[in-house]
N, CA, C and O of each residue as an XYZ file, in Angstrom:
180
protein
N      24.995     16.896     -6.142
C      23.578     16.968     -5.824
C      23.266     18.395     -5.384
O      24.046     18.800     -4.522
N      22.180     19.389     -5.814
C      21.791     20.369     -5.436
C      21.181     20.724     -4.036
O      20.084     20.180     -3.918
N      21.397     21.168     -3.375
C      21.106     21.254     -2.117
C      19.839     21.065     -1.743
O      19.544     20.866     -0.565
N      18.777     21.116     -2.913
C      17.344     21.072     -2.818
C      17.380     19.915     -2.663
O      17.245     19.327     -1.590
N      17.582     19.409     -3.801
C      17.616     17.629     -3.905
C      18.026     17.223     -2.523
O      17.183     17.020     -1.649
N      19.075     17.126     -2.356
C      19.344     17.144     -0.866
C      18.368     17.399      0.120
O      17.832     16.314      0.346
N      18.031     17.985      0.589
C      17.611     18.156      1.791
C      16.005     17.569      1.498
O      15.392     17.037      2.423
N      15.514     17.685      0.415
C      14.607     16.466     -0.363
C      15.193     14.931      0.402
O      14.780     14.366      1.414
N      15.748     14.746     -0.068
C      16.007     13.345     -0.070
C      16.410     13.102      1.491
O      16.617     11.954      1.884
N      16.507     14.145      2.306
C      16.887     14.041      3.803
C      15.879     13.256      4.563
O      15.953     12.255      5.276
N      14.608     14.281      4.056
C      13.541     14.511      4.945
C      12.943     13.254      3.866
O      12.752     12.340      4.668
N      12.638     12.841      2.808
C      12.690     11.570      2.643
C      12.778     10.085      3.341
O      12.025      9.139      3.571
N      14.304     10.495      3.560
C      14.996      9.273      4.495
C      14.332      9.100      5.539
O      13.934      8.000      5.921
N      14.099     10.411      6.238
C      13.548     10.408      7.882
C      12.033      9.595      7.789
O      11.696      8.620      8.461
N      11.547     10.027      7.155
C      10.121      9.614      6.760
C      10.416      8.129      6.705
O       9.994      7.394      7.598
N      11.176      7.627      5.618
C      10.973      6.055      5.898
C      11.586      5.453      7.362
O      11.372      4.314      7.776
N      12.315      6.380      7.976
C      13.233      5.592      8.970
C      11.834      5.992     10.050
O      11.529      5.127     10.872
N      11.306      6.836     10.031
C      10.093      6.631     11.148
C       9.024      6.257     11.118
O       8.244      6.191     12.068
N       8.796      5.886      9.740
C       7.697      4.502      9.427
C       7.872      3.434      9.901
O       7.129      2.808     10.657
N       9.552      2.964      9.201
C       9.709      1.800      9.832
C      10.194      1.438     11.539
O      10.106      0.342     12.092
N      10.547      2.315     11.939
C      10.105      2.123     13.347
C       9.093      2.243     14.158
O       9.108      2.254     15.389
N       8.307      2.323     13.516
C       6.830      2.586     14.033
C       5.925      0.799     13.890
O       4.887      0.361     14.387
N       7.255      0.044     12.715
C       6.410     -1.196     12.817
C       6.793     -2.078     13.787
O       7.991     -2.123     14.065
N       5.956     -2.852     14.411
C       5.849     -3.850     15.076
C       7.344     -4.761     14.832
O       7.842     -4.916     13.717
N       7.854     -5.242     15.945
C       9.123     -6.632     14.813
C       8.653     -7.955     14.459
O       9.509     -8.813     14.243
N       7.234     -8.303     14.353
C       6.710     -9.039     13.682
C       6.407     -8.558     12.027
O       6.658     -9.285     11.065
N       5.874     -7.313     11.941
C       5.908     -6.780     10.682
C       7.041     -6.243      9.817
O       6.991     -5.881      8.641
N       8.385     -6.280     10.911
C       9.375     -5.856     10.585
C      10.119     -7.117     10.018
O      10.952     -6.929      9.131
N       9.815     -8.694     10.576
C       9.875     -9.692     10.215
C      10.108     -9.921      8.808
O      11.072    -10.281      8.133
N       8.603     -9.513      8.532
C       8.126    -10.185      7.309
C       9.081     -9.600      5.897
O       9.511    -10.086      4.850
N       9.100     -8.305      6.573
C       9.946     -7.798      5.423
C      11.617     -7.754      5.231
O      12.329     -6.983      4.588
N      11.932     -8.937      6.084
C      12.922     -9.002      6.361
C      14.146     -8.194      6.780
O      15.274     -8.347      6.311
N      13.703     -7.104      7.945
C      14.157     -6.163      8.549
C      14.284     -6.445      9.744
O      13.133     -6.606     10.151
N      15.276     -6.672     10.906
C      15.885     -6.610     12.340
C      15.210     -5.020     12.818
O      14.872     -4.213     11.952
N      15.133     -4.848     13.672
C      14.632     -3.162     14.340
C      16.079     -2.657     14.432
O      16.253     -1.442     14.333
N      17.508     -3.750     14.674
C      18.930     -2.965     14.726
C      19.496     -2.307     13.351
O      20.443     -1.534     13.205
N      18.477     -2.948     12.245
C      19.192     -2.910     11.244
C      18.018     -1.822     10.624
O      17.947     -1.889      9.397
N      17.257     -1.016     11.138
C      16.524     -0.393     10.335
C      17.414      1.206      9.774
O      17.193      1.898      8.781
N      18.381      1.362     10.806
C      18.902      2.939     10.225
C      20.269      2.155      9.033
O      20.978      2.896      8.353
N      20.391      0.834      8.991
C      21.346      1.171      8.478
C      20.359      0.633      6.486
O      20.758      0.876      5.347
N      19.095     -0.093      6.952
C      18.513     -0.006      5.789
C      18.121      0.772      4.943
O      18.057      0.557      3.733
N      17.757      1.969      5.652
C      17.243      3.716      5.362
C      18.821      4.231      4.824
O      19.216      4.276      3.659
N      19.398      4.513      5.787
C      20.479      5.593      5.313
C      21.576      4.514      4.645
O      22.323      5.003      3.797
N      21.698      3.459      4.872
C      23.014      2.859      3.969
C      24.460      2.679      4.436
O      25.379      2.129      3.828
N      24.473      3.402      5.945
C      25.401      3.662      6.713
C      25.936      1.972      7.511
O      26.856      1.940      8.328
């Protein structure tokens, strides 16, 4: 992966991982997401 791409796809990740903590855990519910399990939904880790 080119380092662009990369660091693309970093600041990507971050973006969804601080959306989805920004939701409610009723809305986090629905989409069948735990609030423990949101970094490992984002990054895969």
């Amino acid at each position: 992966m080119k380092i662009g791409n990369a660091i693309t796809e970093y600041f990507r990740l971050r973006k969804a991982y601080r959306e989805l903590s920004r939701l409610d855990d009723a809305s986090l519910k629905d989409i069948g997401v735990s609030r423990s399990q949101i970094r490992q939904a984002v990054f895969g880790r």
